[in-house]
Structures are given as C-alpha cells and as structure tokens.
N, CA, C and O of each residue as an XYZ file, in Angstrom:
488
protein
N     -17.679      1.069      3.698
C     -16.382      0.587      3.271
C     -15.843      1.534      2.199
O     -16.562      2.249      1.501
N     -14.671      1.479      2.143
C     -14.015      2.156      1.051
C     -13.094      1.077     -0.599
O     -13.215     -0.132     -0.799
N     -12.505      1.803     -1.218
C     -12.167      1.336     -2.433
C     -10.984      2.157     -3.107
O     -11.289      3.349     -3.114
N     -10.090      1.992     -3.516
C      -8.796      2.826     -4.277
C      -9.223      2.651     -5.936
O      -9.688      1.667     -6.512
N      -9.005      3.500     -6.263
C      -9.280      3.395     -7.510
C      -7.750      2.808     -8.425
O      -6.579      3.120     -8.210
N      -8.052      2.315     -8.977
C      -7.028      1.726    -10.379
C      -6.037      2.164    -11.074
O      -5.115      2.890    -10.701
N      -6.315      1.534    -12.505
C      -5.488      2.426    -13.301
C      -6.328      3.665    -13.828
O      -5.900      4.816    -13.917
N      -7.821      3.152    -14.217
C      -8.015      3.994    -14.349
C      -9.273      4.682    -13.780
O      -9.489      4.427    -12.595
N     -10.335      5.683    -14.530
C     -10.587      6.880    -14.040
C     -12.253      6.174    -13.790
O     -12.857      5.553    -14.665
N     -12.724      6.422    -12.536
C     -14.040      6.017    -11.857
C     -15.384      7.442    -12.221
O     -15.410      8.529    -11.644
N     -16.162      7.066    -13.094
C     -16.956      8.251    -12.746
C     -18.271      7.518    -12.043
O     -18.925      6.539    -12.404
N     -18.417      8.611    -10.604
C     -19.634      8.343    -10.114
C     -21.008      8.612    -10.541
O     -21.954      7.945    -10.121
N     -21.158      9.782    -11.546
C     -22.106     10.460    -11.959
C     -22.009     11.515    -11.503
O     -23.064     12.118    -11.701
N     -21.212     12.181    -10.913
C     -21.038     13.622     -9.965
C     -20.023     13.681     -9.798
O     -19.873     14.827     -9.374
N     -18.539     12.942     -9.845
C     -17.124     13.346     -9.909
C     -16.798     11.803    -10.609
O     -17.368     10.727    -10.788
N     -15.485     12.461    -10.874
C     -14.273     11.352    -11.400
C     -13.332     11.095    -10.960
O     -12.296     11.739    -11.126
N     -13.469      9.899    -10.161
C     -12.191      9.951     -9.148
C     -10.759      9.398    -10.127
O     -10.818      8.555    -11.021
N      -9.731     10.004     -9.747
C      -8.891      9.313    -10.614
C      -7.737      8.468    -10.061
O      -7.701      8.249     -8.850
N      -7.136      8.158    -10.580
C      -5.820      6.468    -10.038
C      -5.318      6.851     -8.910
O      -4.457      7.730     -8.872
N      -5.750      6.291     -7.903
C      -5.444      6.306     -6.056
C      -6.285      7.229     -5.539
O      -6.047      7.491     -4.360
N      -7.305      7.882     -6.093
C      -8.147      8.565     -5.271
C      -8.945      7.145     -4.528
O      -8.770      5.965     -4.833
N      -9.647      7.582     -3.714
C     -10.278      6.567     -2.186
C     -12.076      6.883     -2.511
O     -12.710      7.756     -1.917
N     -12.389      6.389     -3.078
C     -14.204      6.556     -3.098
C     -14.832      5.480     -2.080
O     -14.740      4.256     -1.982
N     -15.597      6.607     -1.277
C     -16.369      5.482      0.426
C     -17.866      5.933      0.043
O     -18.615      6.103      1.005
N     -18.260      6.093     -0.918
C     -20.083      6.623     -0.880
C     -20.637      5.548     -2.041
O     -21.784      5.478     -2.481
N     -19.691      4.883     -2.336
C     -20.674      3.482     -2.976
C     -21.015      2.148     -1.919
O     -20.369      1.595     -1.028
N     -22.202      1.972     -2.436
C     -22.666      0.595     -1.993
C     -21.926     -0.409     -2.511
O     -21.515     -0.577     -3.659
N     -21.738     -1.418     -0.987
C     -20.805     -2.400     -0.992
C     -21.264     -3.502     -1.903
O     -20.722     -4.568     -1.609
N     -21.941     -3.565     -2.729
C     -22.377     -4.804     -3.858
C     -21.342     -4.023     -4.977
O     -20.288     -4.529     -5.362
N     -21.834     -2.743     -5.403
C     -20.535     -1.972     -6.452
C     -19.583     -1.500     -6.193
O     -19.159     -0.710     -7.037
N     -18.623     -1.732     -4.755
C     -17.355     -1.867     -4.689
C     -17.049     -2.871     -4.574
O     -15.933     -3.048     -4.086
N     -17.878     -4.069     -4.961
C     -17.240     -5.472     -4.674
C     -17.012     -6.161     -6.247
O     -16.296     -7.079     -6.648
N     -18.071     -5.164     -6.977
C     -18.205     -5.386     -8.486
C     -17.007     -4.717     -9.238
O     -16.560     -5.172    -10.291
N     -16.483     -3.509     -8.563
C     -15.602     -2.587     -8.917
C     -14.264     -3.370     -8.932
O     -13.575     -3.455     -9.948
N     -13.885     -4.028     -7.554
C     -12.940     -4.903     -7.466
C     -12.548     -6.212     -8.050
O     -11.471     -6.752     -8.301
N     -13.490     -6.454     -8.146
C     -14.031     -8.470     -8.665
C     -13.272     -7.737    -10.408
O     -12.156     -8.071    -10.805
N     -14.131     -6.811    -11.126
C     -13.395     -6.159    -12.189
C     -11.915     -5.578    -12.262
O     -11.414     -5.178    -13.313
N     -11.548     -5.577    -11.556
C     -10.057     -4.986    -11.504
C     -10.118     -3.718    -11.604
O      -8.977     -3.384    -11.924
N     -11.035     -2.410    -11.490
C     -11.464     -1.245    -11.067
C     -10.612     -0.817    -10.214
O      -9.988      0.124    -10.704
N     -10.320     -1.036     -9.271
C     -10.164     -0.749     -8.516
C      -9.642     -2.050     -6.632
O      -9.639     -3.264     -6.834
N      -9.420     -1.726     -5.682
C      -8.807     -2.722     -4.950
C      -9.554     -1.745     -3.319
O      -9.825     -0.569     -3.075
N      -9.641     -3.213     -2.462
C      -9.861     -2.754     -1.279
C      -8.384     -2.000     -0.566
O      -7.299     -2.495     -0.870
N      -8.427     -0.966      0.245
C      -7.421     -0.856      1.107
C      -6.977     -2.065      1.804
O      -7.430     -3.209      1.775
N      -5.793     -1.454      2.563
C      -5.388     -2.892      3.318
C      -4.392     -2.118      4.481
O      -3.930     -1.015      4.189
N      -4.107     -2.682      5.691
C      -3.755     -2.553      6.638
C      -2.284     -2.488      6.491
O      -1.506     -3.439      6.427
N      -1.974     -1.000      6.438
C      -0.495     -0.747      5.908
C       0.647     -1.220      6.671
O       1.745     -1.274      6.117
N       0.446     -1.720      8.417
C       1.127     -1.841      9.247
C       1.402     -3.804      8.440
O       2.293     -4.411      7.845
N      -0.143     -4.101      8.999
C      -0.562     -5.956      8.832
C       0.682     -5.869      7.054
O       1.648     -6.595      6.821
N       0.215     -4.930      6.314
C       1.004     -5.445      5.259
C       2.901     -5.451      5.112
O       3.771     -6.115      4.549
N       2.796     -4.317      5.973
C       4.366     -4.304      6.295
C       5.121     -5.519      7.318
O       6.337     -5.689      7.403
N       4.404     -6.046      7.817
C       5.222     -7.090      8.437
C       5.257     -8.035      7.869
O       6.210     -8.773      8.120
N       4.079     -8.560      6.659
C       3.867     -9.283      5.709
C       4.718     -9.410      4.725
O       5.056    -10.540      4.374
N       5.186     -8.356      4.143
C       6.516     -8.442      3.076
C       7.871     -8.200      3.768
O       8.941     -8.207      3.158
N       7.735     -7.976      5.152
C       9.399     -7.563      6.036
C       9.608     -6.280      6.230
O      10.621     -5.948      6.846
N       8.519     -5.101      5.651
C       9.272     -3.956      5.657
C       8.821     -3.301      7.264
O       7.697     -3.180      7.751
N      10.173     -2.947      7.837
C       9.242     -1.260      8.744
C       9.709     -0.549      8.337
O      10.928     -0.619      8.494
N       9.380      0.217      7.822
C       9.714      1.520      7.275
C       8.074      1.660      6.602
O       7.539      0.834      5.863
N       7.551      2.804      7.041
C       6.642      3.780      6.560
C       6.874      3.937      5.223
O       6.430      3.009      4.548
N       7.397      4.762      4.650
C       8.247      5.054      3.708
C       8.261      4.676      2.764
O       8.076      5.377      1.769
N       8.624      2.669      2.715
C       8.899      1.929      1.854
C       7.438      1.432      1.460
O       7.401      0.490      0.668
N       6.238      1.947      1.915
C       4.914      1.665      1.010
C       4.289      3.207      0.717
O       3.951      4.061      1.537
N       4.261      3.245     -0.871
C       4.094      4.591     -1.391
C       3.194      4.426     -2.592
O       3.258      3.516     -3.418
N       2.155      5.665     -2.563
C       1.569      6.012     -4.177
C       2.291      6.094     -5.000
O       3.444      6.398     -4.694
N       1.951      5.858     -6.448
C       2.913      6.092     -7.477
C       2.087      7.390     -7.710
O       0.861      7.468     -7.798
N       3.112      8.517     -7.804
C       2.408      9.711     -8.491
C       1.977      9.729    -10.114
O       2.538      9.068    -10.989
N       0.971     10.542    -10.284
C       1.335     10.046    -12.054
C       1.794     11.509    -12.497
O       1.212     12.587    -12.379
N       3.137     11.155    -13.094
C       3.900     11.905    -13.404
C       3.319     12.930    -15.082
O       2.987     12.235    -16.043
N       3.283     14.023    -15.189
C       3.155     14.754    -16.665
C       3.797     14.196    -17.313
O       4.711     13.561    -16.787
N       3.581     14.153    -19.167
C       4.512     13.749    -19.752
C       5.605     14.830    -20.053
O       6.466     14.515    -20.875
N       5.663     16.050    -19.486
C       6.914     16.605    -19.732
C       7.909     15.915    -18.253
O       9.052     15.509    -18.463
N       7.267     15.860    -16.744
C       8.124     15.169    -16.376
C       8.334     13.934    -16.147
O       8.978     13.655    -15.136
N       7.849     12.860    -17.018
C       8.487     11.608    -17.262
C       9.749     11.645    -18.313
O      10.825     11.049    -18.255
N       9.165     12.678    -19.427
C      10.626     12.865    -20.360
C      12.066     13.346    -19.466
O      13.197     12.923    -19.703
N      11.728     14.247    -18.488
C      12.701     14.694    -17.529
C      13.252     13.535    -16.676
O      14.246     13.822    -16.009
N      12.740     12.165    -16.573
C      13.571     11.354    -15.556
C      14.924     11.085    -16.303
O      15.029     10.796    -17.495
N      15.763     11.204    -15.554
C      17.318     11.972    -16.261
C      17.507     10.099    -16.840
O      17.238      9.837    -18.012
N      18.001      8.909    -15.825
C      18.177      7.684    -16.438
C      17.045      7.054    -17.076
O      15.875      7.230    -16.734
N      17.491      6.220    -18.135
C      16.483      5.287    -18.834
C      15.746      4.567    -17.881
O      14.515      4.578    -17.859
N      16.398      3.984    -17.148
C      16.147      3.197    -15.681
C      14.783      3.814    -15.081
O      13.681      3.267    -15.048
N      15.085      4.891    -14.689
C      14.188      5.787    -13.513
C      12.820      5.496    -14.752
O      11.919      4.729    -14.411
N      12.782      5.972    -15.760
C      11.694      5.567    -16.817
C      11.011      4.199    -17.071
O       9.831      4.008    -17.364
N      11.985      3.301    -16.900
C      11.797      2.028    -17.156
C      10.999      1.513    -16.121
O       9.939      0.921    -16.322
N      11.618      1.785    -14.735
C      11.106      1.481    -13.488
C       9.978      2.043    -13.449
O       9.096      1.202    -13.625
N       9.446      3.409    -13.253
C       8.514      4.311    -13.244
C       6.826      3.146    -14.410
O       5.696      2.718    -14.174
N       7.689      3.184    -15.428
C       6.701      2.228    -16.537
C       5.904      0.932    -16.110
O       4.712      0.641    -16.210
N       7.725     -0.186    -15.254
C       7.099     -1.188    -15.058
C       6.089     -1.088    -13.311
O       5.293     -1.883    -12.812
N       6.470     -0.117    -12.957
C       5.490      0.116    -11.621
C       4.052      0.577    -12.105
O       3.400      1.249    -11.306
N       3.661      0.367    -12.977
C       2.177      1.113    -13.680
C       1.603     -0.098    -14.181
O       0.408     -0.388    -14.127
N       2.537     -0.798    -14.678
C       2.286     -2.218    -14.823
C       2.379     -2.807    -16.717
O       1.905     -3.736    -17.371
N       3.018     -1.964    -16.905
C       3.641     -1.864    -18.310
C       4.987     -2.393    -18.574
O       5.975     -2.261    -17.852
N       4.903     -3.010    -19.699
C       6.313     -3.471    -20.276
C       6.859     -2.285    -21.017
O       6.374     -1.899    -22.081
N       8.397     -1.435    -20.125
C       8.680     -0.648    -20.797
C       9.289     -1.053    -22.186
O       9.559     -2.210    -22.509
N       9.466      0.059    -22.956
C      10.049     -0.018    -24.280
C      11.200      0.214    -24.413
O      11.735      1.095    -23.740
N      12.012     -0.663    -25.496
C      13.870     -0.447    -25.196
C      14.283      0.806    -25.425
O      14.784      1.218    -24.380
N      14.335      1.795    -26.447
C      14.641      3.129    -26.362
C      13.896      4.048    -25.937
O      12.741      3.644    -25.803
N      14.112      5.654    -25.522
C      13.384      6.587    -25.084
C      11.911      6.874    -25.562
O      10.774      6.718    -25.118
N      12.691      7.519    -27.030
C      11.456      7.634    -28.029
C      10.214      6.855    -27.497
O       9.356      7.451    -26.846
N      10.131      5.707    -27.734
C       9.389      4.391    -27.416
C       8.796      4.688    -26.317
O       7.568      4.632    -26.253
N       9.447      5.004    -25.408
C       9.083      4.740    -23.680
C       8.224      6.020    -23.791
O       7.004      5.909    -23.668
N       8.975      7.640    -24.094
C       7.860      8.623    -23.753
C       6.231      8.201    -24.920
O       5.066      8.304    -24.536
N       6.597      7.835    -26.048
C       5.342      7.592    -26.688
C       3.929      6.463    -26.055
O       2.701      6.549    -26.081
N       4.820      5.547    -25.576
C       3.924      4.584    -24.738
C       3.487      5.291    -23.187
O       2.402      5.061    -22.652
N       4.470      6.119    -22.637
C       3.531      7.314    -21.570
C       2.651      7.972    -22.285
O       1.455      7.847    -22.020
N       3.066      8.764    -23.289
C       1.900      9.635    -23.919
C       0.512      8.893    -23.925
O      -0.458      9.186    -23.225
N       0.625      7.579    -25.120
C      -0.800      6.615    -24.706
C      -1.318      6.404    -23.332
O      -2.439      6.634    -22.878
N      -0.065      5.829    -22.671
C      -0.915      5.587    -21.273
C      -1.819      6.576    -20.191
O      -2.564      6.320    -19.245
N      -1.319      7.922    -20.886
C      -2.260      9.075    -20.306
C      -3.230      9.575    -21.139
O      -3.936     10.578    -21.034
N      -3.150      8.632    -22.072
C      -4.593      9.298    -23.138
C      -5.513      8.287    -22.354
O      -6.739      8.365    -22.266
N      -4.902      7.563    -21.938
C      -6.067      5.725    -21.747
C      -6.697      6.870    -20.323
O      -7.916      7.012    -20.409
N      -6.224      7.444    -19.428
C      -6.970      8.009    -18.152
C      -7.246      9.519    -18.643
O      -8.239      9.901    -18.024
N      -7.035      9.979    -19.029
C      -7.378     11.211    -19.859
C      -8.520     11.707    -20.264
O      -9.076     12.713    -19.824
N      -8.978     10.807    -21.340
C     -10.026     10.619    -22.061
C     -11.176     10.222    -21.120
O     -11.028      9.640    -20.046
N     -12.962     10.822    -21.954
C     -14.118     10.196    -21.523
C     -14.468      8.969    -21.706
O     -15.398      8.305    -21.247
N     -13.585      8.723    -22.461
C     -14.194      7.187    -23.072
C     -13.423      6.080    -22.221
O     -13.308      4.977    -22.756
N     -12.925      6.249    -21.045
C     -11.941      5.261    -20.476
C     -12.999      3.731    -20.846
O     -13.717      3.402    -21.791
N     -12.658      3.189    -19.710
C     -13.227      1.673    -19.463
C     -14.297      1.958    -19.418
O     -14.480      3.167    -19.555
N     -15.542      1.112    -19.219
C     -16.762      1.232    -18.832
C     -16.978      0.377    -17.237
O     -17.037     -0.820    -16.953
N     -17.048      1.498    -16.505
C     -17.200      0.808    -14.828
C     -18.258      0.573    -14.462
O     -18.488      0.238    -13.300
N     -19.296      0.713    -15.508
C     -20.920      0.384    -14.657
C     -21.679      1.265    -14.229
O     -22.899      1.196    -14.084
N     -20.655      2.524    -13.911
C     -21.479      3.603    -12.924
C     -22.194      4.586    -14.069
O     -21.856      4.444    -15.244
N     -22.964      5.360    -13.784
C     -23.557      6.530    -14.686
C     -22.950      7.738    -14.782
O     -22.396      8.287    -13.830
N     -23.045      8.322    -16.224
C     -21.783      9.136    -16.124
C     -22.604     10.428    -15.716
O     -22.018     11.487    -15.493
C-alpha cells in the first residue's frame, strides 16, 4: 500500500519525503500509524472522488505546490495569498507583512530537522 505525505516532512531513515511525496516501502501497521496521526493520508480514487464532490474535470483535483518565499511574496493579489494560506490549512493574516512572515514560519516548520516526530528513525 501506499501513503501521501502531509504537511510535513517524513524521514524514513534513508530519505525525507516531503509534503505530497507518495512513500509505498513502509509496512502497513506504520502507514496506518502515520495516518491515524495525521502524518500523512491514504490515496484515494481520483475518478470515485470526482463524482463524489460533482467534479469532471481532471484538472479541478490538484497538488498544492509549495511555493518559495520569494514566490509567495510575488502573488500579485492579497487574495491569491490568502487563498494559497488558507489551502495549507492556515488562517491567513489581514495585511501582507503578516501573511509573508507567517509563510516564512510555515517553511521553517518543513525546513528544519527538528519537524514533528513521526516514529520513524532518522
């Protein structure tokens, strides 16, 4: 079986998968532990899920890229920022300033060695 990784960063002991990478070489007791934790989420049947919320369109189910913080400062509207924020799963912040500083953190949180602790060996 396989597993998507999270928000944040999975180390197996031999790589680090990071937010939407797909790790299939763990045993299904620690991708079930991975998930049960909020680690990470099973795939799901992109078609079964598209008829499920109404969509056909391909298209309309997408990765969020994770954007640099030079180009999150570049999303030209507040909006495109705001949106971008609350799709990560963050309450954006009312002015800019605010918003790029709370990206800056949110890429120190996957950045860094010290993320979460997932169980696995580093």
């Amino acid at each position: 079986m396989t597993i998507i990784v999270g928000k944040f960063p999975i180390n197996d002991g031999s790589v680090v998968y990071g937010p939407g990478s797909v790790i299939s070489n763990l045993d299904s007791s620690e991708e079930h532990r991975l998930v049960a934790d909020g680690y990470a989420t099973f795939p799901v049947d992109v078609e079964e899920m598209q008829e499920g919320i109404g969509l056909s369109e391909m298209e309309n189910v997408q990765t969020l890229p994770l954007l640099s913080l030079e180009e999150f400062e570049k999303l030209k509207k507040s909006d495109q920022q705001k949106e971008y924020l609350s799709e990560l799963g963050l309450e954006p912040a009312m002015n800019e300033p605010s918003r790029v500083k709370q990206y800056a953190e949110y890429l120190d949180t996957i950045d860094t060695e010290d993320g979460p602790n997932t169980g696995l060996p580093e």
